[in-house]
DSSP file (Angstrom, degrees, kcal/mol; ACC not computed):
  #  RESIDUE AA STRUCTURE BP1 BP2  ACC     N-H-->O    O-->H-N    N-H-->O    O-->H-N    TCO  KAPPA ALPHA  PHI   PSI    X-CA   Y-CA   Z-CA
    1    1 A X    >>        0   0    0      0, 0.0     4,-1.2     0, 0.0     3,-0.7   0.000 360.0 360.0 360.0 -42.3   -4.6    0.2  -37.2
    2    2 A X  H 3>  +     0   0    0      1,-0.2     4,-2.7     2,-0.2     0, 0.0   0.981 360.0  48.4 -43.2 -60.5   -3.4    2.8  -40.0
    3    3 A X  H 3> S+     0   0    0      1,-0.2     4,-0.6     2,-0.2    -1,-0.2   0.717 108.2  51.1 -78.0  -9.0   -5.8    5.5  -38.2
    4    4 A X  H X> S+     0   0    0     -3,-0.7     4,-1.7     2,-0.1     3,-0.7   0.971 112.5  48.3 -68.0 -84.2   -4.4    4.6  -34.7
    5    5 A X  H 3X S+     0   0    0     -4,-1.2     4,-1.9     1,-0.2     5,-0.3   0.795 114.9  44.8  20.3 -82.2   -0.8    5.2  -36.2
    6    6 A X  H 3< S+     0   0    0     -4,-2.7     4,-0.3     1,-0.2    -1,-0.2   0.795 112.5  47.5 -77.2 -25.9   -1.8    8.5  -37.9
    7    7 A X  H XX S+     0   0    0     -3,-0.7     3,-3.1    -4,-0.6     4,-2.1   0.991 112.3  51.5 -71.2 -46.8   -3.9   10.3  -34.7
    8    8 A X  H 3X S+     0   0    0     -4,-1.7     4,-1.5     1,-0.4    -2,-0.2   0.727 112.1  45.3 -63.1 -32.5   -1.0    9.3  -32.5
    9    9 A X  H 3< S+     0   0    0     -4,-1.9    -1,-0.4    -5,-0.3    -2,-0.2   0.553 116.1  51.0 -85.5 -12.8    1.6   11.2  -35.3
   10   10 A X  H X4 S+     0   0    0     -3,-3.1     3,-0.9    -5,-0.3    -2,-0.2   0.953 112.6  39.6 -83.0 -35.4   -0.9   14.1  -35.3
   11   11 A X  H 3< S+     0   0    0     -4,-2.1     2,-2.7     1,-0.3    -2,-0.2   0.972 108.8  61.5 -90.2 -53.4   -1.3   14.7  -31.4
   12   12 A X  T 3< S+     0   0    0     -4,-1.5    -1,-0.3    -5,-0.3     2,-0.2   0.058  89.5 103.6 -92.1  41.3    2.8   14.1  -30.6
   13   13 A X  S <  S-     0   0    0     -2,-2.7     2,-0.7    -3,-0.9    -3,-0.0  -0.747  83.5-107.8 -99.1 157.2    3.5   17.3  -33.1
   14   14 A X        -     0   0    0     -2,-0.2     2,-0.5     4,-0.0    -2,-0.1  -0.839  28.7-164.7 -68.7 100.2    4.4   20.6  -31.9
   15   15 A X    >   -     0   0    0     -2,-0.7     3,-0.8    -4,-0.2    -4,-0.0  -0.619  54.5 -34.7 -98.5 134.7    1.6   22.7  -32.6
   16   16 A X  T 3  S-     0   0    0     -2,-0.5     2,-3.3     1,-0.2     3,-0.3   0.541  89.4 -53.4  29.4-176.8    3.0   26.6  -32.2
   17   17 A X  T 3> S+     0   0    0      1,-0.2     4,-1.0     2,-0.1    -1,-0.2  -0.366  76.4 133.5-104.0  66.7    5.3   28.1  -30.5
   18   18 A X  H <> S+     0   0    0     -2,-3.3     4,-1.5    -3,-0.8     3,-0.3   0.997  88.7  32.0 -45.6 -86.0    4.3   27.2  -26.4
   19   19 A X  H  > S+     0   0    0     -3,-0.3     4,-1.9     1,-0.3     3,-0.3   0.896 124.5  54.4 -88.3 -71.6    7.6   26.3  -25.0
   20   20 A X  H  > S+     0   0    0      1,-0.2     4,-1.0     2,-0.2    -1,-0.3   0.666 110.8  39.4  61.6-126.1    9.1   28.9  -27.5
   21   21 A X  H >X S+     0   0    0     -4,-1.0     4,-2.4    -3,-0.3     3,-0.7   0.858 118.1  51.9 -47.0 -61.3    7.2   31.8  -26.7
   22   22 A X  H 3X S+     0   0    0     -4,-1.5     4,-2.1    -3,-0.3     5,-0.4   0.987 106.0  53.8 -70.4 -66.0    7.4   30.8  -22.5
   23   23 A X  H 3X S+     0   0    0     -4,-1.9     4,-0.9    -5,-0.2    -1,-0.3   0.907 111.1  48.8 -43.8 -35.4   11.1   30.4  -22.5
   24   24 A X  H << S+     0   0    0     -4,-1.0     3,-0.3    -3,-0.7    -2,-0.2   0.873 109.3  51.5 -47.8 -47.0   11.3   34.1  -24.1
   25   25 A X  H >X S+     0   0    0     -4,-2.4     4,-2.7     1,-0.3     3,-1.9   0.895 106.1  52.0 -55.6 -43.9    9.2   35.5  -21.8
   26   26 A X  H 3X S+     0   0    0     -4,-2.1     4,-1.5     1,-0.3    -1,-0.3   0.810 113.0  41.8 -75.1  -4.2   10.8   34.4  -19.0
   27   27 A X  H 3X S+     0   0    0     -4,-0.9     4,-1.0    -5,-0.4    -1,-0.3   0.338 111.6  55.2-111.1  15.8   14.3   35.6  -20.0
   28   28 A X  H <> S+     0   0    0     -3,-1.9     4,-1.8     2,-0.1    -1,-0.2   0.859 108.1  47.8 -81.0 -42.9   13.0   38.6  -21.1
   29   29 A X  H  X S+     0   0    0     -4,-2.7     4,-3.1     2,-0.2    -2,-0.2   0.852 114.2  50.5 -21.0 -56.7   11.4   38.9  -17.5
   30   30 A X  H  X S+     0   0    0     -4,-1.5     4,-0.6    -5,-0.3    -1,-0.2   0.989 112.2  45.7 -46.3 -60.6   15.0   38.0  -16.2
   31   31 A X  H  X S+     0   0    0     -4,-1.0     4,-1.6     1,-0.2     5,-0.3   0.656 109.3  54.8 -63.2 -19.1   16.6   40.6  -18.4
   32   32 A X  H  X S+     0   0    0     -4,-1.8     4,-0.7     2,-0.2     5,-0.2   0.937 114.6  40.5 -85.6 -58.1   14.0   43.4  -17.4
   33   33 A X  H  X S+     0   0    0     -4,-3.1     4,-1.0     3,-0.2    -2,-0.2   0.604 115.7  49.9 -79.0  -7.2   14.7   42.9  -13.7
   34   34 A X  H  X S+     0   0    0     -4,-0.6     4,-1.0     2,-0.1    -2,-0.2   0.956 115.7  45.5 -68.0 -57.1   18.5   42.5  -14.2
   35   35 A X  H >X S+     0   0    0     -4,-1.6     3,-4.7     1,-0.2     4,-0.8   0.979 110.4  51.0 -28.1-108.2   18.4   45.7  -16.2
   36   36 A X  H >X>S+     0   0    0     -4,-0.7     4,-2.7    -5,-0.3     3,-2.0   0.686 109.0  50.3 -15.5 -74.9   16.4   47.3  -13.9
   37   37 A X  H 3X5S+     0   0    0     -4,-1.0     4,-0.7    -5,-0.2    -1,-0.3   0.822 112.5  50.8 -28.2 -29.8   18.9   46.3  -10.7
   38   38 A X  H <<5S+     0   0    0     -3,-4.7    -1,-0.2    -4,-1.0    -2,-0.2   0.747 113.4  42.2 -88.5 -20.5   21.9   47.6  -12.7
   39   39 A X  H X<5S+     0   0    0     -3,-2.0     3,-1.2    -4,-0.8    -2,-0.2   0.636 114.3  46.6-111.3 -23.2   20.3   50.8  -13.5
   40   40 A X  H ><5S+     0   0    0     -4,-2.7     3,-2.3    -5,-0.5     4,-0.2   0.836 101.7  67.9 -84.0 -16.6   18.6   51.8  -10.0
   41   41 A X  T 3<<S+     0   0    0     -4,-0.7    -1,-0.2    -5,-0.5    -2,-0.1   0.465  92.1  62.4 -87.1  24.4   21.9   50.9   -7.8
   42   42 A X  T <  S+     0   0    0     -3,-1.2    -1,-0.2     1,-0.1    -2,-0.1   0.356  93.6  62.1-106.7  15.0   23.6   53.8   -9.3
   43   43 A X  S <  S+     0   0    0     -3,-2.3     2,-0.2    -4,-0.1    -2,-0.2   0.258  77.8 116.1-121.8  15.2   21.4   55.7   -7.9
   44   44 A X        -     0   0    0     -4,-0.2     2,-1.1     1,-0.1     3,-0.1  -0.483  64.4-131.7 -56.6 128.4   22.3   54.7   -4.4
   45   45 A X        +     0   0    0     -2,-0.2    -2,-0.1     1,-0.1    -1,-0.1  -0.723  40.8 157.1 -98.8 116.3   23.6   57.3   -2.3
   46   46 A X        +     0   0    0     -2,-1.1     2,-1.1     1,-0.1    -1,-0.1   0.382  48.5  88.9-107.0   1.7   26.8   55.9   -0.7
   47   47 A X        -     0   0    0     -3,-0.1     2,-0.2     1,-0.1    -1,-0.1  -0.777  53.0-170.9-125.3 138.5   28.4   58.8    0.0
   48   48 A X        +     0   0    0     -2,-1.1     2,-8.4     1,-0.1    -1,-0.1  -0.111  28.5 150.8 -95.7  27.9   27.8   60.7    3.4
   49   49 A X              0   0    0      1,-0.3    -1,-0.1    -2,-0.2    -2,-0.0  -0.047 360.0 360.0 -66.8  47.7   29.7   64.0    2.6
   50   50 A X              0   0    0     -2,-8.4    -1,-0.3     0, 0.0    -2,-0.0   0.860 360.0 360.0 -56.3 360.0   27.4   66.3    4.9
């Protein structure tokens, strides 16, 4: 029963840094394509000054 116990405590650890690592990415992802929106709409031309 002890060795039942002790696989069951091995397997339900957090072995490196999955969920981590994926949550960074995606809000680096986020921030790269905010970034990116914020810096190309100044490059709209809105004014019609022929």
């Amino acid at each position: 029963m002890p060795e039942i116990v002790t696989l069951l405590a091995a397997t339900s650890d957090q072995q490196g840094p999955g969920d981590t690592l994926r949550i960074v990415l995606v809000v680096s992802m986020v921030g790269v394509v905010l970034l990116a929106w914020f810096l190309l709409r100044g490059y709209r031309d809105n004014d019609h000054n022929d």
